[in-house]
Structures are given as structure tokens and as C-alpha cells.
C-alpha positions as CSV (number, residue, x, y, z in Angstrom):
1,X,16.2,57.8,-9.3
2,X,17.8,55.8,-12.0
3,X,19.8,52.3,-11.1
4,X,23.3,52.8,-11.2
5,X,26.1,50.7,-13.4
6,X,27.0,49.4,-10.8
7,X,23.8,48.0,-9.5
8,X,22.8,46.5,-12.7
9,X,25.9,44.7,-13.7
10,X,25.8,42.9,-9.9
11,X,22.1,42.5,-11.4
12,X,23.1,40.8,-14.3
13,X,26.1,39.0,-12.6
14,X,23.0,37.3,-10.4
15,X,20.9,36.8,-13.4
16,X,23.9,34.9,-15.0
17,X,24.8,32.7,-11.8
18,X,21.3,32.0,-10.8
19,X,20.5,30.7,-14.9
20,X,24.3,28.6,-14.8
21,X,23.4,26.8,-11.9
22,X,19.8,26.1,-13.1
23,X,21.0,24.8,-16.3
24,X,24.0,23.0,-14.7
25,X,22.0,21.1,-11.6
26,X,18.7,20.8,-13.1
27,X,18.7,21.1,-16.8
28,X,22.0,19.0,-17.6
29,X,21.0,16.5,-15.6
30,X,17.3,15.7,-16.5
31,X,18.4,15.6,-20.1
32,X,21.5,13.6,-20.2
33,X,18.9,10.2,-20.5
34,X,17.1,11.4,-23.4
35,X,20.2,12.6,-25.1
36,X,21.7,8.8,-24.3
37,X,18.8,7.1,-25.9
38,X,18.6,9.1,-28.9
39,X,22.4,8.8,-29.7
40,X,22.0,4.8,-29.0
41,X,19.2,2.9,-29.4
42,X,18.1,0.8,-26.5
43,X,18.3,-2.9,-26.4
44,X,14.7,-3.5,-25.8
45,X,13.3,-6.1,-22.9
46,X,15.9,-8.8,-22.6
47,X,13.3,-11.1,-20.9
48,X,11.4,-11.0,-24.6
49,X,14.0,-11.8,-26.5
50,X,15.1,-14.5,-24.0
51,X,11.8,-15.6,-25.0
52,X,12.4,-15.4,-28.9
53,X,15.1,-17.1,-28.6
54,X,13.5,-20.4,-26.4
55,X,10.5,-20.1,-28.8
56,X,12.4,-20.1,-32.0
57,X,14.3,-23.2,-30.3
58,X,11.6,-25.1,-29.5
59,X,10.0,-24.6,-33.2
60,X,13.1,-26.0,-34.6
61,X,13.4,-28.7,-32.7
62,X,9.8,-29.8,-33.3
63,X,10.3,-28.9,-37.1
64,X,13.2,-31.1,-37.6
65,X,11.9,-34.2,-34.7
66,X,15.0,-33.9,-32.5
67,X,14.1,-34.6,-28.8
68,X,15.7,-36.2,-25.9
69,X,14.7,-39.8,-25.7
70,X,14.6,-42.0,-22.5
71,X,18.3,-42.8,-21.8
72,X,17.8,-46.8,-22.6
73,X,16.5,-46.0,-25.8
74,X,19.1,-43.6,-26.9
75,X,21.9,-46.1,-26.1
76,X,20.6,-48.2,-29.0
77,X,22.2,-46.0,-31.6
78,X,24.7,-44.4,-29.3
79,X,22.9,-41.3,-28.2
80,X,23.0,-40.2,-32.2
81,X,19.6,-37.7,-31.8
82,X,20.6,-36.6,-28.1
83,X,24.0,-35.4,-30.3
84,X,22.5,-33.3,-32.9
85,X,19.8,-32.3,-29.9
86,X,23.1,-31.1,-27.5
87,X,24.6,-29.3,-30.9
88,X,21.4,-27.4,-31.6
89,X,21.5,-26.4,-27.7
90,X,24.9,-25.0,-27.7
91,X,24.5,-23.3,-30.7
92,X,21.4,-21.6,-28.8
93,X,23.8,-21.2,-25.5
94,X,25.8,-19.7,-28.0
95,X,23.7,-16.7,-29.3
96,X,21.9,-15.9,-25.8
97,X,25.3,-15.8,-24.9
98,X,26.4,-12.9,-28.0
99,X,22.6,-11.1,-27.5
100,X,23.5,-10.9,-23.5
101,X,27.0,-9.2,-24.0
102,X,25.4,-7.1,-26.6
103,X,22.8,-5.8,-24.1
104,X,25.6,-4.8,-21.8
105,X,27.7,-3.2,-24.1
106,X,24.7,-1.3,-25.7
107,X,23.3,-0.3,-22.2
108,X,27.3,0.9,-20.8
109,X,27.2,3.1,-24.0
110,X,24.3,4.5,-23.0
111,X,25.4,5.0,-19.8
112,X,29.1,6.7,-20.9
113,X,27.2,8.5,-23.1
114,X,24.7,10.6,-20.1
115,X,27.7,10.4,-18.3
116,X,29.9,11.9,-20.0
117,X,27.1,15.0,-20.2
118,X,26.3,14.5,-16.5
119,X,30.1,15.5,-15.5
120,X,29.2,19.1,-16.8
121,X,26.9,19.1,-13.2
122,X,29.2,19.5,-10.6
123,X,27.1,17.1,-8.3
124,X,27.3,14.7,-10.8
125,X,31.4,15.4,-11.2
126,X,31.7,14.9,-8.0
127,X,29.6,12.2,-7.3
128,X,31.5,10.3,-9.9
129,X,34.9,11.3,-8.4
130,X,33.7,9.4,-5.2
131,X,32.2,6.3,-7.2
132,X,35.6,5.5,-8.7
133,X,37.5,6.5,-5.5
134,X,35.4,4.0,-3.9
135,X,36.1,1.5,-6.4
136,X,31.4,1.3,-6.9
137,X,29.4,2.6,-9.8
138,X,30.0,1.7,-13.7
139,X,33.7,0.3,-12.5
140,X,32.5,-2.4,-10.1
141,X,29.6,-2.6,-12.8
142,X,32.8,-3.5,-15.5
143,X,34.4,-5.8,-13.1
144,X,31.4,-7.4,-11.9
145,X,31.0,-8.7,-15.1
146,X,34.4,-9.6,-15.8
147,X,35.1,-11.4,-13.0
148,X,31.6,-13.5,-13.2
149,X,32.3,-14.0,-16.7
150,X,35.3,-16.0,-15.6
151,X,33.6,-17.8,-12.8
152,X,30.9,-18.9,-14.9
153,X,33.8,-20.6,-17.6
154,X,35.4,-21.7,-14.4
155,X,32.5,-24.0,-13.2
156,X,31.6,-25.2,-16.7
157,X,34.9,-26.8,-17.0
158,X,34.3,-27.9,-13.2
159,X,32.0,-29.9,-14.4
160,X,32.6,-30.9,-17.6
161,X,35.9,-32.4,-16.0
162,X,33.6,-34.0,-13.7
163,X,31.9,-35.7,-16.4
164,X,34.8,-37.0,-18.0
165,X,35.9,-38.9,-15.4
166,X,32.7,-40.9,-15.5
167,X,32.5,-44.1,-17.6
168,X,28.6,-44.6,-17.3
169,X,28.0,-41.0,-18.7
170,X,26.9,-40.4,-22.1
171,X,29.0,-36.8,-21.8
172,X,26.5,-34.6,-23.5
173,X,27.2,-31.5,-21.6
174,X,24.1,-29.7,-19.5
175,X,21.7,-31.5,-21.8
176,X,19.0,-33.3,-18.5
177,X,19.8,-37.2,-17.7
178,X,23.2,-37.1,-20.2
179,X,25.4,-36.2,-18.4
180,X,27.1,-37.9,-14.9
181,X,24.6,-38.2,-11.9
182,X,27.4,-39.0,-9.4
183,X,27.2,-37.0,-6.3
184,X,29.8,-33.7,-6.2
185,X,31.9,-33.2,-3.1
186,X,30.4,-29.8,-2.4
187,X,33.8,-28.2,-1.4
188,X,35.2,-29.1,-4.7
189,X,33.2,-26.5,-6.0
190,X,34.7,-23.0,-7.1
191,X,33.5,-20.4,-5.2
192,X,33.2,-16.9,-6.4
193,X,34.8,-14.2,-5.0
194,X,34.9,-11.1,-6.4
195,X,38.0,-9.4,-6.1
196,X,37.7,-5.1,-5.2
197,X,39.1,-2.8,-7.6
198,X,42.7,-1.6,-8.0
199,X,43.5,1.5,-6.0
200,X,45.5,2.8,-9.1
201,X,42.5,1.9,-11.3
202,X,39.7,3.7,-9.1
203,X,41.9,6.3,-9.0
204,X,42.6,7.0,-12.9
205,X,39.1,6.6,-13.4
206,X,38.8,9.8,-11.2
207,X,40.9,11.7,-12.7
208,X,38.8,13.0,-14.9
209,X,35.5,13.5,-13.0
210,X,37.6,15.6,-10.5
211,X,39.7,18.0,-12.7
212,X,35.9,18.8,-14.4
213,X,35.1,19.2,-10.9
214,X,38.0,21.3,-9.9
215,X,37.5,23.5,-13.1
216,X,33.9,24.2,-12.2
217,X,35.0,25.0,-9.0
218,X,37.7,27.7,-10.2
219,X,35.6,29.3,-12.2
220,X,32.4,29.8,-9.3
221,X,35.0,30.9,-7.6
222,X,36.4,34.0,-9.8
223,X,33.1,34.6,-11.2
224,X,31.9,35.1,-7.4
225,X,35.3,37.2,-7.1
226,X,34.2,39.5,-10.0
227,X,30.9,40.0,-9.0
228,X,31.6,41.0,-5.4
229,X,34.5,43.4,-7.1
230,X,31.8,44.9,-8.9
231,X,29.8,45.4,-6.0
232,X,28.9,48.6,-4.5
233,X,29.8,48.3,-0.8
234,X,27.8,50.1,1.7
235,X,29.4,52.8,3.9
């Protein structure tokens, strides 16, 4: 006895819904890392190239014979090689600074970009929905980094206006024994906080995660409805 046209296409209907969700909750998902990496190219070990940076420092410094002196030597002619020592430090302070914001931009492309291929899984649609509900994932990442960012100019200023109001100091900023050693009123300084997320925010940021989500959700839903139309019911 042959299967009947009916049979098959509720078959095939299975066939189809067992391979979508395979490819959807397994397959998407385990790939959208490799597809990130290939589209950007990772930022390598940022502990190395911290260390590139200190080493490439310290050979210039040796090079050209700057070094911090004892602070009654330097005084003799007024801190001249702690200057050009503080410059060459800054300008260091300066690139970690730019290589740092470029690891974090590099690394939240990569992350947008498996991401944005994740929200095709409906776990993952969902699971973002929550994250920006919730005001957690890559948007308190953002923030995070925003608002430390801040806090970190904050306190420099904190103390460089410290230092200014100190006659005795030689006022070469975070370079060891030039700068003020008066004590700090401990409450005097900043404090970070870090503010939670805008409700409006966390909830644009869901927007699209959840009509993705919603979509999916339609269409199980009619193909389910199809299927079990198509289905021969037992008398």
C-alpha cells in the first residue's frame, strides 16, 4: 500500500520544520563567531601590545638618555630632562590611550557583526530583547565605557588641580616624586557611580530584536497551521 499525498506532504512539512529549527538554534548560532572574525579582523592580545608599547618606550628613553633624576638634582636646571621625560610619557599615555579605544571598537564590531546574524535564532532574538529591556549586555557594555571614560578625565583633573595648588611641586603630572606629595582629603575624591540605562533607550534597543522575534514567531505559527491543515485526521 502506497503513502498517500497526504501523508507525505505532512512528511515533508516535518522534514522542513525539523531542518529550520536545526539550522536556526544550532547552525546560526555556532557560526555567527567565525563569520565575525572573518569579516573583522581581531585586535590580537592587548596585554602584548601593552608590552610593545612599554618596550618601545623604554628603548627610547635609553636611546636618547632621558631619565628621571633625584628631585635635588633636577632642580638645578629647573626639572629641564624630567620635562622632555613627562612629554615622551604623555605622548605614550597618548597612543595606549588611541590602541585601547581601537580594541573596543574593533571587538563591538565584531560583536554587532555575530549579532546581528545571531537575531535570525529566535533564542538569541529573544535573549537580546531581554538584555536591552534589562538595560545589561552590549548596552551597559557601551555605557560602561562611557561613563568610566568620564570618570577617569574627572579624577585626572582632580588631581592635577590638586597639584596646582601646591607651590613645592614641580607639576609634572603622574611622572613618580614630580608631582605634590601632600596628603588628599579622601572624601574629596570623585567617586564613580555608574548611572543605569534610560528606560526609552533599553527599550529602542529592543525594538528590533523583538519584531525579529515576533516575525519568527508568526511564521512557526502559520507554518504549524498549514501543516496540521494538511493533516489527515483520524476517524
Amino acid at each position: 500500500m502506497g503513502i498517500s499525498p497526504v501523508a507525505r506532504t505532512s512528511a515533508t512539512s516535518l522534514v522542513i520544520l525539523i531542518m529550520s529549527w536545526t539550522l536556526l538554534i544550532v547552525v546560526i548560532p555556532q557560526t555567527s563567531y567565525l563569520i565575525s572574525i572573518r569579516v573583522v579582523e581581531p585586535s590580537g592580545f592587548y596585554f602584548e601590545r601593552l608590552q610593545y608599547f612599554d618596550n618601545q618606550f623604554r628603548e627610547t628613553m635609553d636611546r636618547e638618555g632621558i631619565a628621571p633624576r633625584q628631585p635635588e638634582l633636577a632642580r638645578i636646571d629647573d626639572y629641564a630632562l624630567e620635562h622632555r621625560y613627562a612629554a615622551k610619557l604623555n605622548e605614550l599615555g597618548g597612543e595606549l590611550n588611541r590602541m585601547v579605544r581601537d580594541i573596543e571598537q574593533n571587538d563591538i564590531r565584531q560583536f554587532n557583526i555575530a549579532r546581528s546574524v545571531n537575531l535570525l535564532s529566535p533564542g538569541f532574538a529573544f535573549q537580546y530583547t531581554v538584555e536591552s529591556l534589562l538595560g545589561t549586555g552590549i548596552h551597559r557594555f557601551g555605557s560602561f565605557r562611557e561613563q568610566a571614560n568620564q570618570y577617569r578625565g574627572a579624577l585626572r583633573e582632580f588631581l592635577h588641580a590638586r597639584d596646582a595648588t601646591d607651590p613645592d611641586s614641580p607639576h609634572l603630572l603622574f611622572v613618580p616624586d614630580f608631582m605634590s606629595d601632600k596628603p588628599v582629603d579622601t572624601n574629596l575624591i570623585p567617586r564613580f557611580h555608574l548611572q543605569p540605562l534610560d528606560v526609552a533607550d533599553g527599550l529602542a534597543a529592543a525594538t528590533l530584536p523583538l519584531t525579529i522575534l515576533l516575525l519568527e514567531a508568526a511564521m512557526a505559527f502559520f507554518f504549524a497551521l498549514l501543516a496540521l491543515n494538511r493533516t489527515e485526521l483520524a476517524t
